[in-house]
N, C-alpha and C positions, 0 to 999 in steps of 0.2 A: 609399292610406290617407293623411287629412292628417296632417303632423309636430303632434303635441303640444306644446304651449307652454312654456316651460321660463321661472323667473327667473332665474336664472343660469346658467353656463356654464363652465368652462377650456375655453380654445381651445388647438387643438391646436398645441404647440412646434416641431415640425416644418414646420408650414403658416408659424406666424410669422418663424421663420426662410428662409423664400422671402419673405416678404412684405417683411421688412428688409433682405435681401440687396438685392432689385429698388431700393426706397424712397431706401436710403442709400448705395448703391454699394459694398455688401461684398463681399469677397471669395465665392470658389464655394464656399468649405471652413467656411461660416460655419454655426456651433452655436446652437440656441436650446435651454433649458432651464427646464422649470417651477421655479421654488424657493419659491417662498411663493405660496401661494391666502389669501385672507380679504377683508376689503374691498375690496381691490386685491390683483390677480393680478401675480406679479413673475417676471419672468425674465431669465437670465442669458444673452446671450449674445457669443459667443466669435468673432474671427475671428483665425485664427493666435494673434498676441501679442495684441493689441487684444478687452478686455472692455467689454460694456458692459450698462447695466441696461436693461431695456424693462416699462415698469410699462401694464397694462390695470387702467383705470378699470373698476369695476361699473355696471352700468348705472342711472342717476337719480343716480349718486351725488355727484359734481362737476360742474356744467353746463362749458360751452366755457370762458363768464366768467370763472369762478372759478380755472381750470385756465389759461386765459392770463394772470389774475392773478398767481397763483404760480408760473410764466417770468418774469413781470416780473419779483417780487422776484429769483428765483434769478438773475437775468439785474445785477441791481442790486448781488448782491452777490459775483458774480464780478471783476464791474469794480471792485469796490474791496478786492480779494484778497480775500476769506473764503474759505478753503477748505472747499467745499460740492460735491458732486453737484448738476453741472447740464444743463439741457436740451440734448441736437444738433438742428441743422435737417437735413430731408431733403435730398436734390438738387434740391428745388424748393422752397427756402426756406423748408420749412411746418414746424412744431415739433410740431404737435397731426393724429395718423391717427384717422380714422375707420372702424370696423371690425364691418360687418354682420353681429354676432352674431346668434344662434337666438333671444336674446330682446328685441331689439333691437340701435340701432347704440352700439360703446362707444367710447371713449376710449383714445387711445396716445399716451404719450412716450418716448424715447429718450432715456436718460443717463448721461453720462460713471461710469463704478465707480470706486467710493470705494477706494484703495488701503489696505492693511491687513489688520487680522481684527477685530473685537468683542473688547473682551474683559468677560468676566462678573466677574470681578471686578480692580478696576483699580488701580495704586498711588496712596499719594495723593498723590505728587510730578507724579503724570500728574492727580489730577483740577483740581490748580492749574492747568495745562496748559489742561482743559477750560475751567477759568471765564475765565483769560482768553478765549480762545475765544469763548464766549457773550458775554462782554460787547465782543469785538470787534465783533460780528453786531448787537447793541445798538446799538453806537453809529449805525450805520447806518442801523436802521430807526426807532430813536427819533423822534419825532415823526411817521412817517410814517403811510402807510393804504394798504387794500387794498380792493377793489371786490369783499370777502371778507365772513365772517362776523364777527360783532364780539362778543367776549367776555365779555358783559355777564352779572349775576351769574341774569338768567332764565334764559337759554343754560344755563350750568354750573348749575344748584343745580335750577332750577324744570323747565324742560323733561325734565332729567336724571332726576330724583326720578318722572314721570308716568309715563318710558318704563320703569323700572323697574318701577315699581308693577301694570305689565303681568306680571308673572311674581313679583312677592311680594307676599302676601297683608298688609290693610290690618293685621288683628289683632294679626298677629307680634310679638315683641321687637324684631326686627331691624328691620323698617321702625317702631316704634314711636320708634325711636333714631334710623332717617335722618331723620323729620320732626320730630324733637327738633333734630340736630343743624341740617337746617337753616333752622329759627328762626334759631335762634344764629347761625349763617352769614352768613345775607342782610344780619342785623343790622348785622354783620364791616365786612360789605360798605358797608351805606348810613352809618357811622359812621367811616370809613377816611377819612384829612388827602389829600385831593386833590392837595391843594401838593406833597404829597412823593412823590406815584407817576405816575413816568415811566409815560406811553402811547408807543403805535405799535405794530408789526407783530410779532408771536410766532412761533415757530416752532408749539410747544405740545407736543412729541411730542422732546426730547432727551435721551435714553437711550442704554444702552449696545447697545437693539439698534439705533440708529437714528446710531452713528457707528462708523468706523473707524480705527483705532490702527495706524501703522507702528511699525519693531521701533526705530525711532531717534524716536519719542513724534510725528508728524505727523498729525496728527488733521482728520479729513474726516466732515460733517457731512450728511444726505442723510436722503431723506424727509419732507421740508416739504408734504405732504398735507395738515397739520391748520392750517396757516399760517392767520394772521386778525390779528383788530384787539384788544388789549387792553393790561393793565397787563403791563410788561417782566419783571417779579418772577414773573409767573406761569410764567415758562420757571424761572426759579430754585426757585422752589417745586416744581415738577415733576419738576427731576433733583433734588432733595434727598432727596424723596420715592420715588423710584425707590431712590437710594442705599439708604435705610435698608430698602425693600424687598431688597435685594442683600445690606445688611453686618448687620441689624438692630442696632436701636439701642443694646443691651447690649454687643454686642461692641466690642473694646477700640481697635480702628481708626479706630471707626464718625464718629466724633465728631471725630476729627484731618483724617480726610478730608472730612467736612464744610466744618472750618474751612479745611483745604489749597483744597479749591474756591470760597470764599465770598473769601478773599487773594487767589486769582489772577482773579478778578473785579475786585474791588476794586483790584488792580494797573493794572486800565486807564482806570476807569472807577468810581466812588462809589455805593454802594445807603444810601438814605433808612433811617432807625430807621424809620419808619413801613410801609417793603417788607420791613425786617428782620422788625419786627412779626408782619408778616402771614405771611408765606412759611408756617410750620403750617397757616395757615386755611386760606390759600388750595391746599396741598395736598391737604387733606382735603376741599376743594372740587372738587379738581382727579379723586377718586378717583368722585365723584358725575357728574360730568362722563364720565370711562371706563367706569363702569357705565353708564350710559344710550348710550352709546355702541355696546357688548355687546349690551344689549337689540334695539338697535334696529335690528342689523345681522343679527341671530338666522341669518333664511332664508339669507344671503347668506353667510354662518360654518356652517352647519349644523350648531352645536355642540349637540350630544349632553348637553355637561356644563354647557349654559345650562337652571339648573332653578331652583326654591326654594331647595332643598337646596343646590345651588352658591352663589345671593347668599346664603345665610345664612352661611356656610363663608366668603365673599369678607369680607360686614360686619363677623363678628366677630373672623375672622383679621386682618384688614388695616385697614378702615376705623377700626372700632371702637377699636383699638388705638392706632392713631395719632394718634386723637382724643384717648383716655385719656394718652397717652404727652406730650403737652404740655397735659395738664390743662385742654383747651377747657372749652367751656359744660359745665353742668353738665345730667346727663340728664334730662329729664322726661316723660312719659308724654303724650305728644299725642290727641286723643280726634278 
């Protein structure tokens, strides 16, 4: 009987772990373990003392390009210390496996494990800690580029908005308010002082699930997957925006820790009133951009709780909110 075609896959942990063992010259007693399936499939594995992460690409989802791309960077800002999760080469010099899945060939890197744990919620002496941090990683890629995706506000708002619109009806309140909001947005966008927003290379994706925290505050940053080309404020926007997902805005921390992260940024490194500005907008831009994201990734996620009913529960829980929460544009009913 022929094999039936499948989009996607978990490859078995077992198997990968012979394949890494052979690859990089691990020991016999070497672990592979599945821990996270979704866009990318992550595994952990273990040889004796020695961890390390082994992320499989989905397949179409990063070409070779893009995926050596993002080595260079990782590779650029190891050499100038950022503490980051980054690529090992095999015993044959090669950083990027290739790996004959059922539904094609996908993608493998091997990388160093971030020492630490996550934590969900963080002190805000440590998120000073972070924004130095981010704005160390700034300095860095400030002015630079990447043979990547480039963060232009069609990307985030327009593209975002379409894939969405695949799963919420045109009618609704809720989408009646994304294509309100983003009018306003794009607006944001083509009205924004040039002069004063630093370009180059973003992470896009720095959060608290996407760094690790030692018990003496050494913080290691890893998962540079969404890495590309845009305004530097848009990583700041990002974890602002995470925060206040994490502490909500009423609570009584919310706001110190904000400003504890926005100090130790500024400790290294100066943000423009005009990135201060925006940092809201381009949050709320930034939530249009992860929604469309969700959308688009549906088969590969095989999320159950990707419905209407979820993005309306998402817009008006979160989007909406945060819209309202810094008094954006004002709503209007888009026909």
């Amino acid at each position: 009987m022929k094999t039936f075609p499948v989009t996607n896959s978990n490859l078995s942990a077992t198997h990968l772990g012979l394949f890494l063992q052979e690859k990089y010259s691990l020991g016999k007693d070497v672990k592979c373990q599945l821990i996270k399936a979704g866009i990318n499939d992550t595994y952990l594995v273990t040889d004796n003392a020695d961890k390390f992460v082994f992320r499989v690409y989905s397949l179409n989802w990063r070409s070779r390009t893009e995926i050596e791309e993002e080595i260079k960077l990782l590779n650029q800002l190891k050499e100038n210390a950022i503490s980051i999760s980054y690529p090992l080469l095999d015993k044959e010099s090669n950083y990027v496996q290739t790996l004959n899945a059922p539904e094609g060939d996908r993608f493998g890197v091997l990388f160093t494990f971030a020492k630490g744990e996550k934590l969900h919620v963080i002190p805000q002496e440590t998120h000073f800690l972070i924004g130095q941090h981010m704005a160390r990683l700034h300095m860095v890629t400030n002015n630079q580029r990447l043979n990547r995706i480039n963060y232009s506000p069609e990307v985030i708002l327009i593209d975002s908005l379409k894939k969405i619109s695949s799963f919420l009806g045109s009618e609704t309140d809720e989408m009646n308010f994304m294509k309100s909001a983003q009018t306003y947005l794009l607006a944001e966008f083509e009205n924004a002082d040039i002069a004063q927003m630093r370009q180059g290379v973003v992470h896009l994706d720095i959060w608290f699930d996407n760094l690790n925290i030692t018990s003496d505050d050494k913080i290691t940053i890893f998962d540079f997957d969404f890495c590309g080309n845009g305004w530097l404020c848009l990583d700041i926007a990002y974890y602002i925006l995470q925060l206040h997902n994490v502490e909500k805005y009423e609570a009584k921390d919310y706001q110190p820790k904000v400003e504890g992260f926005i100090k130790g940024y500024e400790s290294v490194t100066p943000i423009s009133e005009e990135e201060k500005r925006l940092i809201p907008i381009l949050g709320v831009s930034l939530y249009f951009f992860y929604l469309g994201v969700q959308c688009q990734r549906y088969d590969n996620w095989s999320n159950s709780f990707l419905s209407e009913n979820y993005l309306k529960r998402y817009i008006n829980g979160l989007v909406k909110r945060y819209y309202d929460i810094y008094k954006l544009g004002d709503f209007k009913k888009v026909n």
